[in-house]
Backbone bond lengths (Angstrom), bond angles and torsions (degrees), N, CA, C in turn:
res aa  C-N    CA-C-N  psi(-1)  N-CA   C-N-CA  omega(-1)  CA-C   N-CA-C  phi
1 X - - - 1.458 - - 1.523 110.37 -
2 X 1.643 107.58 -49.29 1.794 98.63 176.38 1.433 105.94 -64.46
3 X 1.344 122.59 -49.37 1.433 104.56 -166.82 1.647 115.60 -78.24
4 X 1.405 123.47 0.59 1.401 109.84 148.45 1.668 137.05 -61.48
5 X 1.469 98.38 -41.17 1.584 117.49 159.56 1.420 107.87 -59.83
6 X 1.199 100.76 -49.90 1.718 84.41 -172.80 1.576 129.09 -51.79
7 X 1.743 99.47 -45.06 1.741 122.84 164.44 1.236 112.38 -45.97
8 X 1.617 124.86 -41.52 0.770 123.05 -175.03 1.587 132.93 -74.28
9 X 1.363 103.43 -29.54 1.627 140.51 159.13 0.974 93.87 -52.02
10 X 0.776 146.29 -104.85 2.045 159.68 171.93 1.264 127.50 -8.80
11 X 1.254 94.44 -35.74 1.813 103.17 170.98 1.580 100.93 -87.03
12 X 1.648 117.61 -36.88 1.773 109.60 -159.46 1.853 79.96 -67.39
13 X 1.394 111.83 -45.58 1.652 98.88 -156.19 1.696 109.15 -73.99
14 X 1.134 126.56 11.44 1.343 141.02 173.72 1.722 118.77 -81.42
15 X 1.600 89.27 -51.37 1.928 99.57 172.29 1.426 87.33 -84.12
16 X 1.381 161.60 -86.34 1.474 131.59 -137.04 1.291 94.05 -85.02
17 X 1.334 166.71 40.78 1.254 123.46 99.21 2.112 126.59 -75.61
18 X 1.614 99.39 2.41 1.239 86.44 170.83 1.674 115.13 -103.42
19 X 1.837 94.25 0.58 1.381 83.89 169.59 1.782 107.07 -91.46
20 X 1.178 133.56 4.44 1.342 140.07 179.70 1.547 95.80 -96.43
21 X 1.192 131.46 -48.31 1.411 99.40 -175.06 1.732 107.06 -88.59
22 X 0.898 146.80 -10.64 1.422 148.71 149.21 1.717 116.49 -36.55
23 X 1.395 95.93 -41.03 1.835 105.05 -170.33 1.901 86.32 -97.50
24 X 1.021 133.43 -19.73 1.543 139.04 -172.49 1.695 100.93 -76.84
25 X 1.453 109.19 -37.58 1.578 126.53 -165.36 1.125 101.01 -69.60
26 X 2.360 109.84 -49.87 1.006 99.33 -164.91 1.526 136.79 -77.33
27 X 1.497 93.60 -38.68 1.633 100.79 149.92 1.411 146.28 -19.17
28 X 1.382 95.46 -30.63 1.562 113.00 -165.89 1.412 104.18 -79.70
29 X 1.839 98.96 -54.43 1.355 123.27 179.20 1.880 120.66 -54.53
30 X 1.565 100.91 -31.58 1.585 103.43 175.27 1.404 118.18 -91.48
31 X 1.276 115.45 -5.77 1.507 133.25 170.48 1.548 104.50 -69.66
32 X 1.578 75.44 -54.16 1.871 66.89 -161.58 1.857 112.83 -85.71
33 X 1.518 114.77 -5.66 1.728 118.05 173.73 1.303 101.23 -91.57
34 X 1.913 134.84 -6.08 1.182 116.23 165.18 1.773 120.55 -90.43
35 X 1.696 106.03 -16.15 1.687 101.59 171.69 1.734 79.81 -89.71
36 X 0.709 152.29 -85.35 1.371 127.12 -137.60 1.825 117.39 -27.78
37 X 1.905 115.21 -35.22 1.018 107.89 -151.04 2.117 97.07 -106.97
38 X 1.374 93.23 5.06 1.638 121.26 -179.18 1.650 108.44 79.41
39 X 1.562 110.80 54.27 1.066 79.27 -178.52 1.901 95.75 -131.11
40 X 1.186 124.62 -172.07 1.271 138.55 177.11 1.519 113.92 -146.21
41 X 1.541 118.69 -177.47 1.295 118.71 -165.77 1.639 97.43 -89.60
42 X 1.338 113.87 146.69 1.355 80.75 -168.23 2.156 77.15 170.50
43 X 1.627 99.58 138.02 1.952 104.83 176.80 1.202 103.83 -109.35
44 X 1.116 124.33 138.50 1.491 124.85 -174.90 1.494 98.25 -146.66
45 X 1.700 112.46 165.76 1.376 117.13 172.11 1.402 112.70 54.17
46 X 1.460 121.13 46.49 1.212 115.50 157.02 1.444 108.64 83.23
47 X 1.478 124.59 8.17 1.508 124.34 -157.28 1.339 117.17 75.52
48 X 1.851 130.37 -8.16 1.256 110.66 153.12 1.377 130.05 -49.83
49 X 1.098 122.99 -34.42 1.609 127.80 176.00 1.430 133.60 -123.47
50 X 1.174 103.94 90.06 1.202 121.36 -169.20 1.981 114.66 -107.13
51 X 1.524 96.49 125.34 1.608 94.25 165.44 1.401 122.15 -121.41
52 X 1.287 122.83 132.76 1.300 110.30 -165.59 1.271 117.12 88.58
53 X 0.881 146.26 28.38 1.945 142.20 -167.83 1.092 96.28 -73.03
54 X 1.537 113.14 156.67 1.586 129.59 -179.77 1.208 87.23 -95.57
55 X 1.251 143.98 88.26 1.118 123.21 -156.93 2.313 116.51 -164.72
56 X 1.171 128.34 136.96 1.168 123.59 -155.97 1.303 119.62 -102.86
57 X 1.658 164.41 75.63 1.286 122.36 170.43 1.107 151.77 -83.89
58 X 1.312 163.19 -169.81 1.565 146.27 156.16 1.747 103.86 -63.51
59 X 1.542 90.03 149.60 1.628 85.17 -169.89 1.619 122.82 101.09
60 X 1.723 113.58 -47.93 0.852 103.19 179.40 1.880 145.24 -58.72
61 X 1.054 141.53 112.88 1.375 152.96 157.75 1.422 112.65 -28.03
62 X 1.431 96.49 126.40 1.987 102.29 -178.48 1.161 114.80 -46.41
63 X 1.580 113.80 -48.80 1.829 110.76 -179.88 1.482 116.35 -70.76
64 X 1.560 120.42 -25.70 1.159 117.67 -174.13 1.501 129.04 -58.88
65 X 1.074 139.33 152.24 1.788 141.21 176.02 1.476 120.82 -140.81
66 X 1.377 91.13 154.72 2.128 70.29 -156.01 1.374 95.03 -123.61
67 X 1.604 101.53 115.16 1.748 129.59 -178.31 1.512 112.66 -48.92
68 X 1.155 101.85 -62.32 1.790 118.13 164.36 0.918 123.36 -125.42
69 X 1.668 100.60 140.36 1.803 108.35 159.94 1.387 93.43 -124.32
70 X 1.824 102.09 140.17 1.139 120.15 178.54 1.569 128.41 -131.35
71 X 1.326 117.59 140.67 1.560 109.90 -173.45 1.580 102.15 -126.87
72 X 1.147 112.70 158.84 1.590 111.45 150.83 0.862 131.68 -32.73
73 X 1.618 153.32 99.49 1.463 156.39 168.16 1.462 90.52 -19.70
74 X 2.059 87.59 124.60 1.796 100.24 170.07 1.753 117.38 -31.20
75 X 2.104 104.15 -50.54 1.354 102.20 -156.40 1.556 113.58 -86.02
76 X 1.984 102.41 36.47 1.573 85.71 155.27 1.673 111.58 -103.27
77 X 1.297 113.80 -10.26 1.427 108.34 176.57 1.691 111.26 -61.95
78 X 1.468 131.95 -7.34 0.819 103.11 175.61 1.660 156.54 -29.18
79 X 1.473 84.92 -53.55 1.444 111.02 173.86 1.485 111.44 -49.23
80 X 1.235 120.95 -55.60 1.824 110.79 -161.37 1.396 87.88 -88.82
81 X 1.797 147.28 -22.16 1.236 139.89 154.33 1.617 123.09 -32.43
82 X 1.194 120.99 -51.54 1.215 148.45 166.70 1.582 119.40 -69.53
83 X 1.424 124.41 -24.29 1.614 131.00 158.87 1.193 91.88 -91.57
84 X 1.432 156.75 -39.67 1.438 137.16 -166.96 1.522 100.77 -69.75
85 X 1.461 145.82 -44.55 1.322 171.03 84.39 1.558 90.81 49.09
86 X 1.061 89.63 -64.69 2.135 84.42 -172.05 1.404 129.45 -79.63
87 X 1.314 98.34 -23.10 1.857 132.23 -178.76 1.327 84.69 -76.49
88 X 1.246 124.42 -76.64 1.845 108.71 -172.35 1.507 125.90 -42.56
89 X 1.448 113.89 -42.79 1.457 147.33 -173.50 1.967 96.88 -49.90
90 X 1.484 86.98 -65.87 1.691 99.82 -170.34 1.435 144.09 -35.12
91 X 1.718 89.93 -41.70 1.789 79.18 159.77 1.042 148.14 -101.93
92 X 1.299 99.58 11.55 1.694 122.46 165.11 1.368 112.52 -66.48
93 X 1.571 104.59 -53.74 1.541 123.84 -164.20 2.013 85.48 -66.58
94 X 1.173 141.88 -76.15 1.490 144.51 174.47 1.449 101.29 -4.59
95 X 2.064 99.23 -85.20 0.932 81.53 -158.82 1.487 132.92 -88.65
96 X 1.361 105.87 26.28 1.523 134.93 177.77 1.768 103.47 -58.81
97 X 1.743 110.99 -33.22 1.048 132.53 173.93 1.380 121.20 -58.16
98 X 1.007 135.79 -32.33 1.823 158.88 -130.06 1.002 111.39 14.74
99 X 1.721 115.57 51.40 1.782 118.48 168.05 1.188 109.14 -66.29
100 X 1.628 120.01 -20.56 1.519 128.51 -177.63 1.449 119.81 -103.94
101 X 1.444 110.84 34.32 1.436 105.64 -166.39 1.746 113.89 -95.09
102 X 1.085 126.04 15.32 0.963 164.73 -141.20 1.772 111.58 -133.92
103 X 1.181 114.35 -32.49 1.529 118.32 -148.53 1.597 88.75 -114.90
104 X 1.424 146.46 119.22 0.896 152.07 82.84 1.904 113.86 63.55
105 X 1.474 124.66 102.89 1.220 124.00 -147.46 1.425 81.12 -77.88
106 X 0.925 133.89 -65.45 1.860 120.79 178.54 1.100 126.95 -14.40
107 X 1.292 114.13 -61.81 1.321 137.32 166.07 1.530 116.40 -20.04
108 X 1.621 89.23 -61.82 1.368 110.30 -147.02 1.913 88.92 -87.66
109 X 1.044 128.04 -26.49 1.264 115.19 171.96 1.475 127.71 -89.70
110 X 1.804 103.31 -4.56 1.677 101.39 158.84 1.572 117.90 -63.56
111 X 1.536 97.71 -41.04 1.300 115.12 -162.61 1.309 101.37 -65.36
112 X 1.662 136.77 -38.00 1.380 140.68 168.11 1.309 109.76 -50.95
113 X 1.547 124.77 -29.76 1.136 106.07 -157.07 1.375 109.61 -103.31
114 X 1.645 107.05 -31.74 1.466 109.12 158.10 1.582 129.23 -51.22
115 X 1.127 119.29 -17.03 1.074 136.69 -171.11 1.450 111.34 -99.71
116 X 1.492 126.58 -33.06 1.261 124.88 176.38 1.917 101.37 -69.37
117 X 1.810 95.72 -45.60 1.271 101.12 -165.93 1.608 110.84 -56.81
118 X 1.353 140.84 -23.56 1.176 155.29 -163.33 1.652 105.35 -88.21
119 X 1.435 101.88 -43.82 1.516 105.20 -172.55 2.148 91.82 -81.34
120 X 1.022 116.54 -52.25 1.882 97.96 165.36 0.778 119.01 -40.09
121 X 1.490 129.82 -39.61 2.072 123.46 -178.69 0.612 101.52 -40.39
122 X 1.646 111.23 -74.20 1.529 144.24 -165.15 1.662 109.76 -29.80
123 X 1.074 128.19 -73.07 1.349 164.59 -109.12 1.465 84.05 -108.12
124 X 1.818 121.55 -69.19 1.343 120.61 154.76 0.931 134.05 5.35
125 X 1.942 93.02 -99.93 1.306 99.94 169.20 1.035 136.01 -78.60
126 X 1.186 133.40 40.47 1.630 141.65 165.25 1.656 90.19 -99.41
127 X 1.134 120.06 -49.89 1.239 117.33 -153.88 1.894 105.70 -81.73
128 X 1.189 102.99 -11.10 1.667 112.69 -179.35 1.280 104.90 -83.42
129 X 1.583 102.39 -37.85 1.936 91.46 178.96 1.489 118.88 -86.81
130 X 1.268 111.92 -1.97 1.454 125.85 169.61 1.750 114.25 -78.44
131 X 1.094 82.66 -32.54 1.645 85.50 -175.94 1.491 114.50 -85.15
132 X 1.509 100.42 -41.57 1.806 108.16 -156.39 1.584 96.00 -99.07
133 X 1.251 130.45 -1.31 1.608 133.91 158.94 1.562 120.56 -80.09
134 X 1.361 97.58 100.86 1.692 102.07 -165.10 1.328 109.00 -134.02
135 X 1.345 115.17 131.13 1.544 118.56 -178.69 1.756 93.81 -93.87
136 X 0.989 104.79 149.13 2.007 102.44 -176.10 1.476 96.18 -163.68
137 X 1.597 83.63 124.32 1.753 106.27 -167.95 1.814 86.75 -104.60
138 X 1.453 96.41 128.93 1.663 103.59 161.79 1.753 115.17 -118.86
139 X 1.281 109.17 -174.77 1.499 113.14 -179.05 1.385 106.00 -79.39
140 X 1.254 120.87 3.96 1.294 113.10 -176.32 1.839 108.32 -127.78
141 X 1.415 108.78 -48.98 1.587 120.72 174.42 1.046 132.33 -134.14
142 X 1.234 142.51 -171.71 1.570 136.18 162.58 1.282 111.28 -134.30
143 X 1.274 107.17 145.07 1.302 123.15 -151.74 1.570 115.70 -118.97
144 X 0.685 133.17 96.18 1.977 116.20 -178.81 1.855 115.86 -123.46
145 X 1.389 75.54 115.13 1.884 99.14 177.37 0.936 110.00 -100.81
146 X 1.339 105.28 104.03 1.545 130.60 154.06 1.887 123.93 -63.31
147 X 1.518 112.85 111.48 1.564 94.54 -169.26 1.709 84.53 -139.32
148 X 1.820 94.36 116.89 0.896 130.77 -178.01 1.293 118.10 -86.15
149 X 1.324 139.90 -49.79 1.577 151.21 172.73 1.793 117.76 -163.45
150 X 0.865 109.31 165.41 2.044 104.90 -168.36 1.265 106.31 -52.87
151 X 1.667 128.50 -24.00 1.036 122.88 179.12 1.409 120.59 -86.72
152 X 1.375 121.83 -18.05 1.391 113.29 -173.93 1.753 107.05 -145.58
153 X 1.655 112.00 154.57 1.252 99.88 -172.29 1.385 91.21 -165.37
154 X 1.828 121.10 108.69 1.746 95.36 -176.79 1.235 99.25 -127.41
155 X 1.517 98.48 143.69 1.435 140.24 -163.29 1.651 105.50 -81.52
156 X 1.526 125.20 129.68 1.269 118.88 168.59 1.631 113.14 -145.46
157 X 1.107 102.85 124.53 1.855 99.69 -168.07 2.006 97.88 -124.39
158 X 1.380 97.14 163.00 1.452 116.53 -176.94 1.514 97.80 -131.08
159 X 1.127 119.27 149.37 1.899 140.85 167.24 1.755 86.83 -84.56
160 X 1.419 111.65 148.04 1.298 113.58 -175.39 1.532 107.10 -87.21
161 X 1.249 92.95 -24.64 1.804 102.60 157.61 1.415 133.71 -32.07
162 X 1.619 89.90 -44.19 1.409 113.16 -164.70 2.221 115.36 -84.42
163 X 1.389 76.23 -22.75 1.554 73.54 -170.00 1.831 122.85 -103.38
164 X 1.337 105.96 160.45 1.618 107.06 176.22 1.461 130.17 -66.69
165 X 0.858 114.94 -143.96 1.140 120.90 -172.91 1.754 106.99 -107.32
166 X 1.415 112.23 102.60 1.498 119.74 173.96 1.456 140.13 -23.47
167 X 1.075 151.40 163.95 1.030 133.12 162.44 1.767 117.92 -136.11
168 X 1.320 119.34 -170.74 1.353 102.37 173.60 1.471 84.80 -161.02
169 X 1.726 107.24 149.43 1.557 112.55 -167.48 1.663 85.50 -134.25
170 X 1.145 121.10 117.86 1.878 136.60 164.21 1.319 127.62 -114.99
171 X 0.867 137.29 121.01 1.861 131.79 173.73 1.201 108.84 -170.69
172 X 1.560 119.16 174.68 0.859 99.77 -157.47 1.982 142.85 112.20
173 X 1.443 111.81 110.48 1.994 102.83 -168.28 1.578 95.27 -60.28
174 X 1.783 119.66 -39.75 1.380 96.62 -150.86 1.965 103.79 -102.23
175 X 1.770 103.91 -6.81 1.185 87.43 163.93 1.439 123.06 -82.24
176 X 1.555 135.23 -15.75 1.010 117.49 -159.34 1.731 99.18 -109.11
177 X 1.720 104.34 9.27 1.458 107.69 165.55 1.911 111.34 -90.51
178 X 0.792 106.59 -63.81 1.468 93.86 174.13 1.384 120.29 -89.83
179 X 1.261 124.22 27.99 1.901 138.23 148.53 1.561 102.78 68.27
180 X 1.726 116.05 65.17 1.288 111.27 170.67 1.150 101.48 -134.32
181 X 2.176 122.87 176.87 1.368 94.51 -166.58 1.969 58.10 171.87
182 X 1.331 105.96 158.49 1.535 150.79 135.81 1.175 120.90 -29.13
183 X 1.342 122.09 102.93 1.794 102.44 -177.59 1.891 86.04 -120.24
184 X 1.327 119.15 146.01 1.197 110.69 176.26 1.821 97.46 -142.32
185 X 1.290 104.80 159.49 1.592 119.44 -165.53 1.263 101.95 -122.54
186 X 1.116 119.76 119.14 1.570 115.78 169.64 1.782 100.20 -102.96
187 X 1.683 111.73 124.97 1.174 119.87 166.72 1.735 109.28 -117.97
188 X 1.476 103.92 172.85 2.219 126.23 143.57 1.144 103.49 -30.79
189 X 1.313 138.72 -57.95 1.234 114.00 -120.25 1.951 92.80 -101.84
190 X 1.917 101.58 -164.66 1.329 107.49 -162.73 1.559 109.15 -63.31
191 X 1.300 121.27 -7.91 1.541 126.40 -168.38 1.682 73.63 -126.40
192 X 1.307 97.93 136.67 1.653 111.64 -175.78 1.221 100.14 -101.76
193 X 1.664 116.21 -30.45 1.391 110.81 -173.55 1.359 108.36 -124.70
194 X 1.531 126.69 156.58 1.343 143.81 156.63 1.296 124.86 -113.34
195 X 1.511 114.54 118.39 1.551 121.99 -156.21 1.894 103.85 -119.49
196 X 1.677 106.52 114.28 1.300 116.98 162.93 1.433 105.68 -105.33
197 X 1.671 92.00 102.18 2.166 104.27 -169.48 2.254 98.11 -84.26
198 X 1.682 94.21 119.54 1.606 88.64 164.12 1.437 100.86 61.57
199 X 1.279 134.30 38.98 1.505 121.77 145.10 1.361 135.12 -103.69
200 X 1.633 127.85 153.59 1.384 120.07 -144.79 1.721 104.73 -73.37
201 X 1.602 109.05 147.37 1.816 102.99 165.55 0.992 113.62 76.94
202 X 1.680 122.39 27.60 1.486 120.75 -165.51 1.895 101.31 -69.32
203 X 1.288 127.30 -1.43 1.304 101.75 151.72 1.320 126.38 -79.05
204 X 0.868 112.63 -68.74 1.520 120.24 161.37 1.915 113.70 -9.16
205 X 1.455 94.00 -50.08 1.711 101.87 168.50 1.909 110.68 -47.97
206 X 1.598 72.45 -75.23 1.244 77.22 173.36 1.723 141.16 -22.29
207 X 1.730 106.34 -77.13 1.058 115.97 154.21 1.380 149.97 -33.39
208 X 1.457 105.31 -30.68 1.164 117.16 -172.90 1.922 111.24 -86.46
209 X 1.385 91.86 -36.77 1.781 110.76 179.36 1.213 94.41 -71.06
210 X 1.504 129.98 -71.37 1.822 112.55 172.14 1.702 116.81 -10.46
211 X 1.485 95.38 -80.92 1.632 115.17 -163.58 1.522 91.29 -54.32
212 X 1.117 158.42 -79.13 1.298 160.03 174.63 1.993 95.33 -21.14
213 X 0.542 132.28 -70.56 1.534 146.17 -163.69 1.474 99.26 -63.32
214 X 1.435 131.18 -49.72 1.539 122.17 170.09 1.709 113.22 -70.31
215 X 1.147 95.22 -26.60 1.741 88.83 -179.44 1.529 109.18 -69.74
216 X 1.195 123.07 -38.09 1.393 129.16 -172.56 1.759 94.12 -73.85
217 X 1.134 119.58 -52.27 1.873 116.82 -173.26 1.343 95.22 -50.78
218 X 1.479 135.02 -46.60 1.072 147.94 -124.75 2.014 92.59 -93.62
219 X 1.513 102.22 -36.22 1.598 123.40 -159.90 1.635 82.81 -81.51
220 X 1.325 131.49 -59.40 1.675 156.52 -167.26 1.683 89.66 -37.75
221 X 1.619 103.85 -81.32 1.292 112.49 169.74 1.369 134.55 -15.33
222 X 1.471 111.62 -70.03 1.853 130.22 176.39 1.779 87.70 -58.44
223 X 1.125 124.27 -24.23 1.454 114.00 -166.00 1.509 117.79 71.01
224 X 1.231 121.80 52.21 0.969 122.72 -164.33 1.656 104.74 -135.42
């Protein structure tokens, strides 16, 4: 009976120290592929670019840590920023007109309110899929959440194992003025590709998922 416990002792303390030097390894390895590429922990762009986040997702693995989180550069929301802007504006400017002078003050303040309430949906959910759509590079995979509306949101990740060689797509006055760009992943699996649309430093993306991706081939190799 003791020496079953004991075996058993021996083996649990066997996997957590190999899960401590594995997560000890990996550390080492993201230390040293983030000065190589100049970078540090550090949120920038509104929370589009983030390295290092204190930060959690579903899915995630005890040893795992997540190198990047990435969003769309703030300055593509402009556009529906700038229609939410006018939608508020509008029924002042109307009935500034007195096309409604005629219509019943009740009326006219359902109609404000339905109308404010519509332009908040709106406004919302633009701003929910901006936020909660995140490509997130870890030491182990990459991950990209797609979040489409409260009801649906689908999740697609790659082993860094698994994938090719990255790319990055830039052009453009206003992408190559405020430094955003397309990073896309060609992997194996049933989705061949993984698409980070308009996020900031897409070299840097780039680069960094490479160097992460040879260290692990490199780990595969030693067999280790």
């Amino acid at each position: 009976m003791v020496e079953v416990y004991s075996s058993s002792a021996s083996t649990g303390s066997a996997k957590s120290a190999e899960s401590v030097s594995r997560k000890d390894w990996w550390k080492k390895v993201v230390d040293e592929v983030l000065e190589k590429v100049g970078e540090e922990p550090r949120r920038a762009m509104m929370g589009a670019f983030c390295v290092r986040p204190d930060q959690k997702f579903m899915t995630q693995q005890e040893d795992e840590e997540i190198v990047l989180l990435l969003r769309a550069h703030p300055i593509t929301n402009i556009g529906w920023v700038l229609l939410v802007i006018l939608m508020l504006v509008l029924p002042s400017v109307i009935l500034g007109t007195g096309v409604f002078a005629a219509v019943p003050g009740k009326f006219i303040l359902v109609g404000k309110l339905v109308w404010y309430l519509v332009t908040l949906m709106y406004a919302m959910e633009r701003f929910m899929f901006w936020y909660y759509s995140v490509f997130i590079v870890t030491n182990e995979r990459i991950v990209d959440i797609d979040f489409d509306n409260l009801m649906y949101r689908q999740i697609t990740y790659a082993n860094l194992n698994h994938i090719e060689e990255p790319e990055e797509t830039t052009g453009g006055f206003l992408r190559s003025m405020f430094q955003y760009g397309d990073v896309s992943v060609t992997t194996a699996s049933e989705k061949p590709t993984l698409e980070a649309n308009a996020v900031p430093y897409p070299d840097k993306v780039v680069d960094i998922i490479s160097r992460l991706a040879e260290e692990l081939e490199k780990r595969r190799e030693r067999g280790e």
